[in-house]
C-alpha positions in Angstrom: 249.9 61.2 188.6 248.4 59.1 186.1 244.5 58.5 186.4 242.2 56.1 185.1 238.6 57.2 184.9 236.0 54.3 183.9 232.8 55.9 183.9 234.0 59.4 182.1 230.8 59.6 180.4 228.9 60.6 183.0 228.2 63.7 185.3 230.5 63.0 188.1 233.2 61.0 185.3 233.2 64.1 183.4 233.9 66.4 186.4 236.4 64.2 187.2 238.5 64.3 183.8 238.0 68.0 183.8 239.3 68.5 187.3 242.1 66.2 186.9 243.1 67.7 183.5 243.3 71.2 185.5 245.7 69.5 188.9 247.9 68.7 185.8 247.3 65.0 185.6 247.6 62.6 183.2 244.4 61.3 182.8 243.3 57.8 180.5 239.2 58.5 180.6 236.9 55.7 179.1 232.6 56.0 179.0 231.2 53.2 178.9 231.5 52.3 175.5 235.0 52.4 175.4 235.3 50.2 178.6 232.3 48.5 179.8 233.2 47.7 184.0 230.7 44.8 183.9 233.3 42.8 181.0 236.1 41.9 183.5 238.5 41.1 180.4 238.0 44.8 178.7 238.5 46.3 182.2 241.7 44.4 182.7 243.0 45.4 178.9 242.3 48.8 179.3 243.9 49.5 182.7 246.7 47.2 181.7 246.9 49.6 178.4 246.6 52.9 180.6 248.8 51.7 183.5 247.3 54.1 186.0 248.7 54.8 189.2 245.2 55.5 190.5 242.0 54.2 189.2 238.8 56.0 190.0 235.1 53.7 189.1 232.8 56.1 188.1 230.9 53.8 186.3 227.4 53.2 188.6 223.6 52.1 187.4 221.8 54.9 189.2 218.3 53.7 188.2 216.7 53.1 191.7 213.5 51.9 190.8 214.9 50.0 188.0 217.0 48.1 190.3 214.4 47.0 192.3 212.4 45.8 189.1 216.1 44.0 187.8 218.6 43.3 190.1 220.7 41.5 187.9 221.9 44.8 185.9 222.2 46.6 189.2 224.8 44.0 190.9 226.5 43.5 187.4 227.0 46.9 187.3 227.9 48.2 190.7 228.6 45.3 192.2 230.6 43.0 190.0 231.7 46.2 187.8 233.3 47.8 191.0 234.6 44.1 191.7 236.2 44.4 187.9 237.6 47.6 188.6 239.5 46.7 191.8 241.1 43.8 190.0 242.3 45.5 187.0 243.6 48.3 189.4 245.3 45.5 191.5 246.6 43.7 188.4 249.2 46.6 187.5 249.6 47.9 191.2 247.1 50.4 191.1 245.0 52.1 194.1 241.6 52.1 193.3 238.3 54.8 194.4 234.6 53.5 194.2 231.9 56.1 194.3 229.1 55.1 196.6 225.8 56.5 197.6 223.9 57.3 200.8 221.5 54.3 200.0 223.8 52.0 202.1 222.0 53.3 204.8 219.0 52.5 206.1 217.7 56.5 206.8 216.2 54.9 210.9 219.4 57.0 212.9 218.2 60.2 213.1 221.0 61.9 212.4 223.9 62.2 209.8 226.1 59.2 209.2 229.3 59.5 209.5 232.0 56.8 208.1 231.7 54.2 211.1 228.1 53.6 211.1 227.1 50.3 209.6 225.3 49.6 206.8 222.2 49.0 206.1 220.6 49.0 203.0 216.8 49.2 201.9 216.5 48.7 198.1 218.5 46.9 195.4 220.2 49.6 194.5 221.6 50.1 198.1 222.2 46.6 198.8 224.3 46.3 195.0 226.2 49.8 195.9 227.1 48.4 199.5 228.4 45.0 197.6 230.5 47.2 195.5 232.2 48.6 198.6 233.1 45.0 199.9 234.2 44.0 196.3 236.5 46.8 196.0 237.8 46.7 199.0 238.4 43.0 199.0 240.1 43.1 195.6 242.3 45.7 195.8 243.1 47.1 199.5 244.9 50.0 198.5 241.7 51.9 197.7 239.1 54.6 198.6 235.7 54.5 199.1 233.6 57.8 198.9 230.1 58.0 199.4 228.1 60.8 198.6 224.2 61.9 197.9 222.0 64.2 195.7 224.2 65.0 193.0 223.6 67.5 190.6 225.5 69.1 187.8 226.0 69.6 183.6 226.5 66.5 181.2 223.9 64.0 183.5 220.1 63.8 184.4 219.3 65.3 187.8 216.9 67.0 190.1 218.1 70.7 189.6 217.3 70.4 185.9 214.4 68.9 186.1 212.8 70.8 188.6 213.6 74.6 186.0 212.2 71.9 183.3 208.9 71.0 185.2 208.6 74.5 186.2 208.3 76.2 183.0 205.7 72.7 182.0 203.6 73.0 184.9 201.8 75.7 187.6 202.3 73.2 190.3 204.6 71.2 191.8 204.4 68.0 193.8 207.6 67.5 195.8 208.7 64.8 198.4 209.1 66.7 202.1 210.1 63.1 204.1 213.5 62.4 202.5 216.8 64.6 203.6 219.8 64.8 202.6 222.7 67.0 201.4 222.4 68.5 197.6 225.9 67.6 196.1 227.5 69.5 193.4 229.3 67.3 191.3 231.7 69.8 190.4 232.9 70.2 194.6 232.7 66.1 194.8 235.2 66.2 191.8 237.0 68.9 193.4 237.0 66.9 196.8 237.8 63.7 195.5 241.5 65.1 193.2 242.2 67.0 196.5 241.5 63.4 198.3 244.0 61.5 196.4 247.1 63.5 196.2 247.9 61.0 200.0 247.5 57.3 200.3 244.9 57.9 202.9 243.2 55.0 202.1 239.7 54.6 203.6 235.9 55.3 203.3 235.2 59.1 203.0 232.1 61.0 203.3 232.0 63.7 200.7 229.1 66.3 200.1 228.4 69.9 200.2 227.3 71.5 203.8 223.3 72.0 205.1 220.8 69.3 204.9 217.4 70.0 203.3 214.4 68.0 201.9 213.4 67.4 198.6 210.6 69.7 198.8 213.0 72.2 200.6 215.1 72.3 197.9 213.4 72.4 194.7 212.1 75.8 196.8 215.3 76.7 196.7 215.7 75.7 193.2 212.9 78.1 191.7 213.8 80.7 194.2 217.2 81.1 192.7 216.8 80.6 189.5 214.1 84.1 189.8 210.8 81.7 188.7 207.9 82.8 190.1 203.7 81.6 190.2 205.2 78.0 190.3 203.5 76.4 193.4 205.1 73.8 195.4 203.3 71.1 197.8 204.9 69.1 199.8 204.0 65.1 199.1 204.9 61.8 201.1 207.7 58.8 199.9 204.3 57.0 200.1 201.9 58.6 197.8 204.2 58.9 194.8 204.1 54.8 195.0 207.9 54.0 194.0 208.5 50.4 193.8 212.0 51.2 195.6 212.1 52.3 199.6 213.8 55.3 200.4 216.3 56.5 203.5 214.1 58.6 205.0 216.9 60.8 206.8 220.1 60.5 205.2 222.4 63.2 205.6 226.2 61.7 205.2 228.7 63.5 208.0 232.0 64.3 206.3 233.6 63.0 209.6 236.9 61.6 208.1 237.8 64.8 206.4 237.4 66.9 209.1 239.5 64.6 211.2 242.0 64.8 208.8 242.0 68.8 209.3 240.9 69.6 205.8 238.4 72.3 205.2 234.5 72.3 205.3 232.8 71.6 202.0 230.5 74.7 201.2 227.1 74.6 202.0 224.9 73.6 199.2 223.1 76.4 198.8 226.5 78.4 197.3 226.8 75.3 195.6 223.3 75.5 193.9 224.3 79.3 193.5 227.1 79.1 191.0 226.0 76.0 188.9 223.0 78.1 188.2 225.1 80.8 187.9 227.2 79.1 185.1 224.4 78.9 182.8 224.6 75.4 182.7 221.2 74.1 183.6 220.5 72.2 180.4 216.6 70.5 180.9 216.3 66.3 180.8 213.5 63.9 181.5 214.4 63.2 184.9 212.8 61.9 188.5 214.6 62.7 191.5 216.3 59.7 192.2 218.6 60.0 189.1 220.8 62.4 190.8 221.8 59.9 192.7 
């Protein structure tokens, strides 16, 4: 199959071309200098130049706070980008895939969200992600829509990294305990997502590793490990560290529609954790914990 990747630049676009490359597929990759998504004529060229059969929008502003400070770049960038994307995809008779978050929801269920709960955004960010979904799918029917949460991995900013980077800075730790959801490889969500479209099972898709877990849980888990010790960890609220963004308190997303389809359970994250750790990949960044998202 031939695959374009907009967004190749990034964690999850680079774990993308890598996987694809490996499932033997011809892969046109772009970052975002080589295709920006939010320029509706450069998408159209370059997909138009690739002629993908799929196209998979990678491309996302993950800045949550900065979202809620300016909206515009969020919405052209997930919103109308995802919008660009579907086009260009339906312009040479292309399917299309839009990644999407866990911030669609509102975090007030109480439980996991699986695929046919509704929407409900808190923040910006959410709201521009959850217009990305309705773009996409308006502009191109033939598409996928996968949401997922928490992701960590080589190449991108995230929480993994900068918890081992805080850790070596600093004796203490203040970590958020009122937010939960499911740590997310990207490496697995790559995995997931090649495995995903081999069929025209066109839909929205939950996709994330197994367990659920708090921020505070995990960064334990983090240090525990990765074999650092005399690095103490409190547990803080959403509402002392201030954000200028709300959170979903409890989102967990339910991988319902894969398991209907009778594929396998996504490992749980902490095997997950244990072999990105194990790869020697944990490069440090300046990061806050919404950047893995």
């Amino acid at each position: 199959m031939k695959v374009a990747v907009l967004g190749a630049g990034g964690m999850l676009g680079r774990e993308l071309v890598s996987a694809l490359g490996r499932a033997s597929d011809k892969v046109a990759a772009a970052t975002r200098s080589e295709c920006d998504v939010a320029d509706l004529g450069a998408t159209i060229r370059f997909i138009r130049q690739a002629q993908p059969e799929l196209v998979i929008n990678a491309a996302a502003y993950t800045d949550v706070d900065g979202a809620q400070r300016d909206a515009d770049v969020a919405y052209r960038i997930n919103a109308m980008g995802a919008r660009n994307a579907a086009v260009a995809a339906a312009s040479v008779g292309a399917s299309v895939l839009y990644v999407s978050s866990d911030y669609v929801f509102d975090g007030a269920k109480g439980s996991g969200y699986d695929e046919f709960d509704s929407p409900n955004p808190l923040s910006v960010y959410g709201r521009s992600k959850y217009a990305g979904e309705v773009l996409t799918r308006t502009a191109c029917p033939r598409c996928y829509v996968v949401r997922s949460q928490w992701l960590y991995g080589p190449g991108g900013r995230n929480f993994v990294d900068s918890i081992l980077r805080l850790a070596r800075e600093r004796p203490r730790l203040e970590i958020v305990n009122d937010q939960f959801g499911s740590p997310t490889y990207a490496a697995d969500l790559a995995a997931a997502i090649v495995t995903l479209v081999r069929e025209p099972a066109y839909g929205t898709y939950h996709l994330t590793n197994g367990g659920v877990c708090s921020w505070f849980d995990f960064a334990r888990e983090v240090l525990a490990r990765a074999g650092i010790e005399g690095v103490a960890v409190h547990p803080v609220s959403t509402a002392q560290l201030g954000r200028p963004a709300p959170r979903p308190p409890y989102s967990p997303l339910d991988n319902l529609m894969w398991r209907l389809e009778g594929r396998a359970p996504r490992r749980h994250y902490r095997e997950a954790l244990e072999a990105y750790l194990g790869q020697g990949l944990n490069s440090i960044h300046s990061a806050s914990e919404e950047d893995s998202r």
